[in-house]
Structure formats: structure tokens, C-alpha cells
C-alpha positions, 0 to 999 in steps of 0.5 A: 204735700198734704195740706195742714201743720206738721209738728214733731214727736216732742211738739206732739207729746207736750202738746204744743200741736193744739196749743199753736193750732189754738192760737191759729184759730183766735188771732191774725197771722200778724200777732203771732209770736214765736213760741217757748221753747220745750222743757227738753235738750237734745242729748246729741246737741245743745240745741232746745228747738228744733224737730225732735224724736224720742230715744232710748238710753239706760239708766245707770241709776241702780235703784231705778235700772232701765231704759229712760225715753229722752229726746234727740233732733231728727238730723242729729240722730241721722248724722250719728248714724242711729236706727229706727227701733222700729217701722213706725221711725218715732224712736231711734236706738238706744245712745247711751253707750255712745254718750259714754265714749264721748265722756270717757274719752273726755271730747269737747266740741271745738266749736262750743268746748262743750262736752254735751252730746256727742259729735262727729270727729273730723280730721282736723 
């Protein structure tokens, strides 16, 4: 493994890669703080932190038709069985119309009763 920080699509965007490795510079391993969280959820999860990557979804609005870049966790994307759009693997597949069958059909996480996201149904 290469020596260095390794940071995520959505750290990298917000540029939260030179403000820590900033802060790495300046201070003692012993003052470090953990730092706040980004101005993003993922749309899989309720999750805010976390190793994100981007995604595409349409937008319905009809004055701004489209797609719209959102953000999803690395794993979130893999559970759901989402594709890379291309080689380069910094975006997956467009969700929306996986979000749309999840609120169609009115599913709720059962653990949280959240209707955020989405999520693999289990036999239970």
C-alpha cells in the first residue's frame, strides 16, 4: 500500500483533503480533532460520514430537467448492486428510479422506520 492519506471522492470535492492534511502540518498527533461532518447524506443511508462517491439521479423538477450529481457510500452503492458508469469508478449508476420504488411502495427501514434511501428486503 502507498504511503500517504487516502481520502474519498466527496472529502476531495469539498476539499477536506488539503484542510486536514493542513491541519497535519501545523499541530501534534495529540490535538487533532475529529472533523465535521460534510454538507452531504448519502441517498442510500442516513448516514452523513463515511467513504462517499458521486452518483447520478434525475431531476423531476420540469423546469430544470436533468440529471443531478448526488452522493452515495462506496458500500451502500455495492450492497445495492449499482455499476460504475465508467472506468474511472468515481460515479455509479443513476438511483432514481430505485428510490422511486421504495417510496412508491411506501418501505420503511425496520430498523430506524425510515423511509430514507433505500434497502435490501430480507425474508424477515
Amino acid at each position: 500500500v502507498p504511503s500517504g492519506d487516502y481520502f474519498c471522492h466527496a472529502c476531495r470535492f469539498f476539499k477536506r483533503d488539503e484542510q486536514i492534511s493542513r491541519s497535519n502540518r501545523f499541530s501534534d498527533s495529540r490535538s487533532k480533532t475529529a472533523p465535521s461532518p460534510l454538507p452531504i447524506c448519502c441517498e442510500l443511508c442516513p448516514r452523513k460520514q463515511g467513504a462517499f462517491l458521486r452518483c447520478q439521479m434525475k431531476v423531476l423538477n420540469k423546469k430544470k430537467a436533468g440529471m443531478k450529481s448526488k452522493w452515495a457510500h462506496v458500500v451502500c452503492a455495492k450492497w445495492q448492486g449499482l455499476q460504475f458508469v465508467d472506468e474511472s469508478k468515481e460515479t455509479v449508476e443513476d438511483i432514481s428510479e430505485l428510490k422511486r420504488q421504495f417510496r412508491l411502495n411506501e418501505f420503511k427501514c425496520c430498523l430506524c422506520q425510515g423511509m430514507r434511501g433505500a434497502f435490501n428486503i430480507c425474508s424477515e
